[in-house]
C-alpha positions in Angstrom: 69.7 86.8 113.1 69.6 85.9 109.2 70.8 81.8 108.7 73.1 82.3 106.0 75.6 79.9 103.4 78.3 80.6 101.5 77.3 80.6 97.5 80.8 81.3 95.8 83.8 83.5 96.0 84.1 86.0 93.0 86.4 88.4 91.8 85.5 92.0 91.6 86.7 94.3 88.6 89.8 95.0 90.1 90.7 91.3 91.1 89.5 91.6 94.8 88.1 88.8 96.5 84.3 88.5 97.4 82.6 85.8 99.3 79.0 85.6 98.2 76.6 85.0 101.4 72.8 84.1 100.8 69.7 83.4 103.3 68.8 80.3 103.3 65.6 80.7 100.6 68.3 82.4 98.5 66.4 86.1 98.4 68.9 88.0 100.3 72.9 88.4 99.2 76.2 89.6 101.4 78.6 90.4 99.1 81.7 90.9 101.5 85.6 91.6 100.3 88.1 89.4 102.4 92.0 88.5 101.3 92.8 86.3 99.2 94.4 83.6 101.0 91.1 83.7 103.0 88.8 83.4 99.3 91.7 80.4 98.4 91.2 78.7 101.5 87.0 79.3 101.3 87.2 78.4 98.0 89.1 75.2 98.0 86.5 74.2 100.9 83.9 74.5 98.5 85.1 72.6 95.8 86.6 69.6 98.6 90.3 70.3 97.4 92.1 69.4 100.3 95.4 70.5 100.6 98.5 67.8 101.0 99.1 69.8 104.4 97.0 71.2 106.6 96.3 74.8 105.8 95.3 77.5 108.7 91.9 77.1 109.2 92.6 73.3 109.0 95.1 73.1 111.5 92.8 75.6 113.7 89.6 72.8 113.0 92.2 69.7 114.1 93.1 72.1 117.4 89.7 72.7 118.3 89.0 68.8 117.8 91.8 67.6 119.6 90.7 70.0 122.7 87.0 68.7 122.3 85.8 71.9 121.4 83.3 72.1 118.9 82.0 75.4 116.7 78.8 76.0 117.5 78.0 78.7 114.7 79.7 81.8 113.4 78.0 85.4 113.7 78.9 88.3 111.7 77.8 90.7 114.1 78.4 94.1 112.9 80.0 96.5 110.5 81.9 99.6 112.4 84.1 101.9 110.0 83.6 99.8 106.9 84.4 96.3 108.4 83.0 93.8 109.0 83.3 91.8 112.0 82.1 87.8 112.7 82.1 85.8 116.3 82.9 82.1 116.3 80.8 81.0 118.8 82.7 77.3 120.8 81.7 74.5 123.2 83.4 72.4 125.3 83.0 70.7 128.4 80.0 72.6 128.5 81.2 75.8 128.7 80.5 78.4 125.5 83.3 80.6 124.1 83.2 83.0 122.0 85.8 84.5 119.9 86.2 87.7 117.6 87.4 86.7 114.2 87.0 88.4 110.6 84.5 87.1 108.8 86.7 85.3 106.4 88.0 83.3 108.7 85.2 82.4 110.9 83.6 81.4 107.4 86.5 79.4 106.4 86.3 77.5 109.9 82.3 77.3 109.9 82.4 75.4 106.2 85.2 72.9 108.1 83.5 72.2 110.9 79.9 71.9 109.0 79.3 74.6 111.4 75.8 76.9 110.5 76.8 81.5 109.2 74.5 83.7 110.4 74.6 87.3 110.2 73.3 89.5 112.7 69.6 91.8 111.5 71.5 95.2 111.2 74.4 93.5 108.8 71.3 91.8 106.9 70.3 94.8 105.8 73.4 95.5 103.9 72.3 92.9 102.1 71.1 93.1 98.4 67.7 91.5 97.9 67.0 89.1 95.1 64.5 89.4 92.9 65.5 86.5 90.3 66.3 83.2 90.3 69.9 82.7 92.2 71.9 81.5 88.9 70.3 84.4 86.8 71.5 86.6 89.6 74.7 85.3 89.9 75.3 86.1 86.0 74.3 89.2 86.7 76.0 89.5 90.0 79.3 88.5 87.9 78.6 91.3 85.8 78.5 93.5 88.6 81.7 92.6 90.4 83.6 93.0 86.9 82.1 96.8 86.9 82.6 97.4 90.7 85.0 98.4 93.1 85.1 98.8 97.2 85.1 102.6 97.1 82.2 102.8 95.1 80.2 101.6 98.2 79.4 104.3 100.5 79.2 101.9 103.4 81.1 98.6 104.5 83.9 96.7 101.7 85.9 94.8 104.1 
C-alpha cells in the first residue's frame, strides 16, 4: 500500500471534478473523478470552511464520535469497470470494521477525522509519476485537466 494525501480538487475541461492524490514524497499522482458535492465538501475541508450545519461527511464524523468509533485509515482498494473503490477501515471497543465507500467519501471522512489515504499497489500504478517539482506539475497538471476528459482514459475515470 502507497501512503497517500489529498493535494487539491480541480476541474477538468469539461467542468468535472478531480481530487488530486499524491505519495507522500510527492513523486506519484491519482488523479480520480468524483461528484461534485463530494469535491465541495473535500474542498471546503481543505480550506477549513466549515459549514453553519453539519454537512454529510460531518454528521457521519459526529456519529462515529458519538459511538466511540474511530477511522482508522481509508484504502482505495481497487478499480473494477472503470471505478474506483475505497474501504474506510473503523475501531471501536476493540473491534475493526470495515466499510465499502467510494473513494470520495472515504476521502472526505479521512481529512475530518485526520485519518491517514492510502491506495492499494495495483491502483498505485494508475498513478502518473512526477518528474518535476509538485507546483510546476500542478501548472502543468491544470493544463492538462483543461485539455482532458474521462473518455479519453482507456482505463478507470470514476
Amino acid at each position: 500500500m502507497v501512503h497517500m494525501k489529498v493535494r487539491g480538487v480541480a476541474l477538468d475541461q469539461q467542468m468535472n471534478p478531480v481530487v488530486l492524490l499524491v505519495d507522500q514524497t510527492e513523486t506519484l499522482a491519482l488523479p480520480i473523478w468524483i461528484g461534485q458535492a463530494e469535491a465541495t465538501a473535500i474542498a471546503m475541508e481543505l480550506q477549513g470552511v466549515k459549514a453553519p450545519r453539519p454537512m454529510t461527511h460531518d454528521l457521519l464524523r459526529s456519529v462515529l464520535q458519538t459511538l466511540a468509533i474511530s477511522v482508522t485509515r481509508i484504502v482505495v482498494t481497487e478499480v473494477k469497470d472503470s471505478t474506483y473503490f475505497a474501504e474506510i477501515h473503523l475501531a471501536g471497543n476493540g473491534t475493526p470494521l470495515i466499510i465499502d465507500s467510494r473513494p470520495s467519501d472515504a476521502i472526505a471522512l479521512a481529512l475530518r477525522s485526520e485519518a491517514p489515504i492510502f491506495v492499494a499497489d495495483n491502483v498505485a500504478e494508475q498513478a502518473i509519476a512526477l518528474k518535476k517539482p509538485l507546483d510546476e506539475e500542478m501548472e502543468e497538471f491544470r493544463k492538462f485537466l483543461e485539455s482532458v476528459k474521462p473518455s479519453d482514459f482507456k482505463g478507470p475515470v470514476h
